[in-house]
C-alpha positions as CSV (number, residue, x, y, z in Angstrom):
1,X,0.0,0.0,0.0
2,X,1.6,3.3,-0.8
3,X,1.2,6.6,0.6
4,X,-1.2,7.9,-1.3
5,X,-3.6,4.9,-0.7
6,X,-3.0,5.3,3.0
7,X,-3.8,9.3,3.0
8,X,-7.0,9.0,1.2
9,X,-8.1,6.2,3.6
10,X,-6.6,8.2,6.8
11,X,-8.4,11.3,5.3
12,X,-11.8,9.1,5.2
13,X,-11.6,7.0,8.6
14,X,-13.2,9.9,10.5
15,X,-16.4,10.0,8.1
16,X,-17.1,6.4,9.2
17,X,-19.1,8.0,12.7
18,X,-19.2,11.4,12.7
19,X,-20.7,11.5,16.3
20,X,-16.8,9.8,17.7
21,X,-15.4,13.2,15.8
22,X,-17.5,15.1,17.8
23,X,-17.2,13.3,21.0
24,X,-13.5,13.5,20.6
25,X,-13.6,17.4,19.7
26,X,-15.5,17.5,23.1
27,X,-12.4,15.8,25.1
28,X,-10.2,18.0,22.8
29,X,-11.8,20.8,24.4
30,X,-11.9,19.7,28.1
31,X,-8.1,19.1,27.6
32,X,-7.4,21.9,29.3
33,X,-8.1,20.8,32.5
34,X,-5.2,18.4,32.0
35,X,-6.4,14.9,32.8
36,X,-9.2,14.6,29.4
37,X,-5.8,15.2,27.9
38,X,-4.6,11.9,28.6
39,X,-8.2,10.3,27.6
40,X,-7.5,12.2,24.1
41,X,-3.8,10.5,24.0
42,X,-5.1,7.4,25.0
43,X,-8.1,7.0,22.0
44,X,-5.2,7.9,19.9
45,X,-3.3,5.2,20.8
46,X,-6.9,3.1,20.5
47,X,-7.6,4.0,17.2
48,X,-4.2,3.1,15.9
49,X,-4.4,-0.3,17.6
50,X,-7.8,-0.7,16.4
51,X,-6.6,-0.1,12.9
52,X,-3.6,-2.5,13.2
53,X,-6.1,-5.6,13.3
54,X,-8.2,-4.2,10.6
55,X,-10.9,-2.3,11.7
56,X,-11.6,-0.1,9.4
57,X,-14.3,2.1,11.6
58,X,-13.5,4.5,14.7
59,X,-13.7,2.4,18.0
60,X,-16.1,2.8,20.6
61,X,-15.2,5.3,23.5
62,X,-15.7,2.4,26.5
63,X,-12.7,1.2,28.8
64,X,-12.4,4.3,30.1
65,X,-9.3,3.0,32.0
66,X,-7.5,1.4,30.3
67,X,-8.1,4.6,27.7
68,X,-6.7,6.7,30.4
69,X,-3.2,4.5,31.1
70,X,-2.8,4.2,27.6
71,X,-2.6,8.2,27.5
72,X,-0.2,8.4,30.1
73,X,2.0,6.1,28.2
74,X,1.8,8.3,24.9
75,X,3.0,11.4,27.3
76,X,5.5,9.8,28.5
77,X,7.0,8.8,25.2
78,X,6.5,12.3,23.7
79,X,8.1,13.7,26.6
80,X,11.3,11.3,26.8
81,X,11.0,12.0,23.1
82,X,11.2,15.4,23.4
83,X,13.5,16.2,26.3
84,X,16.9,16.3,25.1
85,X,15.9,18.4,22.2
86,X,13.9,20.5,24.6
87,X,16.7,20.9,26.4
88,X,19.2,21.9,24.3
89,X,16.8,24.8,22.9
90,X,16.2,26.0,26.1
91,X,19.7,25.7,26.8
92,X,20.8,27.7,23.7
93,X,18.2,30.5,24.0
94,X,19.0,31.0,27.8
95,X,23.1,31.1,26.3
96,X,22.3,33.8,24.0
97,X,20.6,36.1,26.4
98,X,22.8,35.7,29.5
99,X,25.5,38.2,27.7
100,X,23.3,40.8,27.7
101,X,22.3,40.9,31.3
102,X,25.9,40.1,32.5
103,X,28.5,41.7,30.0
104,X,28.1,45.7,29.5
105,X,28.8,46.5,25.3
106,X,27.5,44.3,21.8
107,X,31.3,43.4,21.0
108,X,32.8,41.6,23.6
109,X,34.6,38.6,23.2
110,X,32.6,37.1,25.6
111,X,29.4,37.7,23.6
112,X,30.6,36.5,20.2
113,X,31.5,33.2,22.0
114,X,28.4,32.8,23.3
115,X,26.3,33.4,19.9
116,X,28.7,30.7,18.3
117,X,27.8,28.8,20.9
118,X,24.6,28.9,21.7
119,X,23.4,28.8,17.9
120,X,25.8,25.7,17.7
121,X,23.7,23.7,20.4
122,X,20.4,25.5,19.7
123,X,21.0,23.9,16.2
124,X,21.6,20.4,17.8
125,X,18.6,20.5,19.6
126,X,16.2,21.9,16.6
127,X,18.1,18.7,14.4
128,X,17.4,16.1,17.2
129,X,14.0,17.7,17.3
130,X,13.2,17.5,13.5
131,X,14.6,13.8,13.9
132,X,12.2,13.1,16.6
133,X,9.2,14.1,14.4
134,X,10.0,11.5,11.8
135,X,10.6,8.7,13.7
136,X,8.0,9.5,16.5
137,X,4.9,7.8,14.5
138,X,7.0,4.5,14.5
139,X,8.2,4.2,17.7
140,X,4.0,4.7,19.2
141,X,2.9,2.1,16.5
142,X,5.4,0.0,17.7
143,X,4.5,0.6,21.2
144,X,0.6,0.2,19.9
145,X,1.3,-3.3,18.4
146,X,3.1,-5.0,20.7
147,X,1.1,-3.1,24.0
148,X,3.9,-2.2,26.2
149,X,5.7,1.2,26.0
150,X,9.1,-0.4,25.9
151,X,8.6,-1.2,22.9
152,X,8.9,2.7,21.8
153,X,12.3,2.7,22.2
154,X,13.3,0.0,20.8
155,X,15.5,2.1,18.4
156,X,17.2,-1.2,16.1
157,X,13.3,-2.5,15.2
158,X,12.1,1.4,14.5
159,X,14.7,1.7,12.5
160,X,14.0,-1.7,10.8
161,X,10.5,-1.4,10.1
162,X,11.0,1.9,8.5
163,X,13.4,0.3,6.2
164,X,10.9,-2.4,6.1
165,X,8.6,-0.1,4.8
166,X,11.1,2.1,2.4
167,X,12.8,5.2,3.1
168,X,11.6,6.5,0.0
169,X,8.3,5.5,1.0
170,X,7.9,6.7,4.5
171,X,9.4,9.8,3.7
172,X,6.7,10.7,1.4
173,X,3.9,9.5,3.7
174,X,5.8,11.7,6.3
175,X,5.6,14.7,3.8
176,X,1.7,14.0,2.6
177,X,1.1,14.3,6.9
178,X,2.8,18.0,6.9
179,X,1.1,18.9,4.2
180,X,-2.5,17.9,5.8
181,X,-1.0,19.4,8.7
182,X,-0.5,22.6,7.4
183,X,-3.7,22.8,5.7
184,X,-5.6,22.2,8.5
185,X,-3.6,25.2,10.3
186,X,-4.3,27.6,7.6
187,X,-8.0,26.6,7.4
188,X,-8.2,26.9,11.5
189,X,-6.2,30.3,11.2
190,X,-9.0,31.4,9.2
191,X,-11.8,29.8,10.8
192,X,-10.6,31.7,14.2
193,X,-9.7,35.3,13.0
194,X,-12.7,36.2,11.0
195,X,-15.1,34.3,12.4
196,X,-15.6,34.3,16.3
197,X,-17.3,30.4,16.0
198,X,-14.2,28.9,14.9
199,X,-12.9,29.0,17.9
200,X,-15.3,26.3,18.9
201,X,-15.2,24.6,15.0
202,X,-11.6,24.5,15.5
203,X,-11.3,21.9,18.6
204,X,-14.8,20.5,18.4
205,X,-14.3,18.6,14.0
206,X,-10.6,20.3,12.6
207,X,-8.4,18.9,15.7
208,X,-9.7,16.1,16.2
209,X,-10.3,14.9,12.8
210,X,-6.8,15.7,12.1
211,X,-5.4,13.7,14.9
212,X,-7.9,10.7,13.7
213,X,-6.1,10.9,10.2
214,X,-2.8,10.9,11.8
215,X,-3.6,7.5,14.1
216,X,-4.9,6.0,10.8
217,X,-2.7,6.5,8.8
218,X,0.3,5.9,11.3
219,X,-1.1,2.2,11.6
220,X,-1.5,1.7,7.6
221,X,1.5,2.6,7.3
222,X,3.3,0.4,10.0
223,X,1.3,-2.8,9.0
224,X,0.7,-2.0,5.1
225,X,3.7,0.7,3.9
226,X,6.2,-1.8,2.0
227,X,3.7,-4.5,1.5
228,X,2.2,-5.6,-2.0
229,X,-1.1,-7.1,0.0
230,X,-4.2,-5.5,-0.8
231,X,-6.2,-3.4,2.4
232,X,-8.3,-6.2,4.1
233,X,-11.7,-4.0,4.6
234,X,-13.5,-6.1,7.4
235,X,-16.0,-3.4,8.6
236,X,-15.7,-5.1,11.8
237,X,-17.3,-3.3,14.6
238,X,-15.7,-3.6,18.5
């Protein structure tokens, strides 16, 4: 199945109950208050494991539990993830404004060394970062199909299914996922600006849909991207 296929199927998969969007825009929402958060994380995680044994409709919102543990797992793999990058951002944009609070003048030798340095780890960090975003869908499937979060960071078998699948391949899913990424922010941006409802359109269908085409799509292409098998379509309902 190639990237294309798996995009317009990702892109459909919410259309198969409309109410779950909804119900899922409404969690988006309640996020805020921190601990819906990790019920929104944890039917992402759902869905992708729903997908991976070839459901091919949204799953139920039951288990409420189990949803919730399966959220905090998803933190805490974005935020290992994301921590040394973090980090070294931090690190670099607290480097570049020390001089100016502790060294009087612009040309100082002290100053110049810390611009060369601090753009040198800021750099690091916003590489590791980028890095983190590609292989990031992986490492959760991975997690997703064989159910325990270890399994995320199993760096040699990420790295091996996304050969498995193609570099090639999974590069251009990667790049079809910006690009509905980006659409959907231009399309919020001018939901919200203009219009004073979009700022309840926004969280409530384009968020959540978005992150229901992303957990779709992230199990297509982790069980289909490489593969010559046609989609099974079961219509099997949980």
């Amino acid at each position: 199945m190639d990237a294309g296929t798996i995009s317009t199927d990702a892109i459909k998969y919410p259309l198969s109950d409309f109410k779950k969007v909804l119900i899922l825009g409404i969690i988006t929402i309640l996020s805020s208050l921190i601990i819906p958060g990790f019920f929104l994380l944890g039917y992402f995680l759902k869905m992708i494991k729903h997908s991976m044994a070839d459901f091919s409709e949204l799953p139920d919102f039951d288990e409420w539990m189990e949803m919730f543990v399966d959220g905090l797992k998803v933190f805490v793999v974005l935020f290992i993830y994301s921590l040394v990058p973090l980090i070294l951002i931090l690190l670099g944009v607290w480097s570049a404004l020390l001089p100016m609070f502790t060294v009087p003048g612009s040309g100082s030798l002290l100053n110049l060394l810390a611009v060369e340095w601090t753009g040198s780890v800021a750099l690091i960090g916003v590489i590791l970062e980028m890095l983190v975003s590609f292989i990031i869908a992986i490492a959760l499937a991975n997690m997703a199909y064989h159910n325990e979060i270890g399994a995320a960071f199993r760096f040699k078998e990420i790295i091996g299914k996304i050969q498995e699948i193609g570099g090639v391949d999974y590069l251009i899913w990667y790049v079809l996922m910006l690009i509905i990424a980006v659409v959907a922010y231009f399309i919020s941006m001018f939901l919200i600006f203009p219009f004073i409802i979009g700022i309840i359109i926004v969280p409530l269908i384009i968020i959540p849909y978005l992150i229901m085409i992303f957990a779709r799509s992230t199990a297509l292409i982790y069980v289909y991207g490489g593969s010559d098998d046609y989609f099974r379509v079961t219509h099997k309902q949980k």
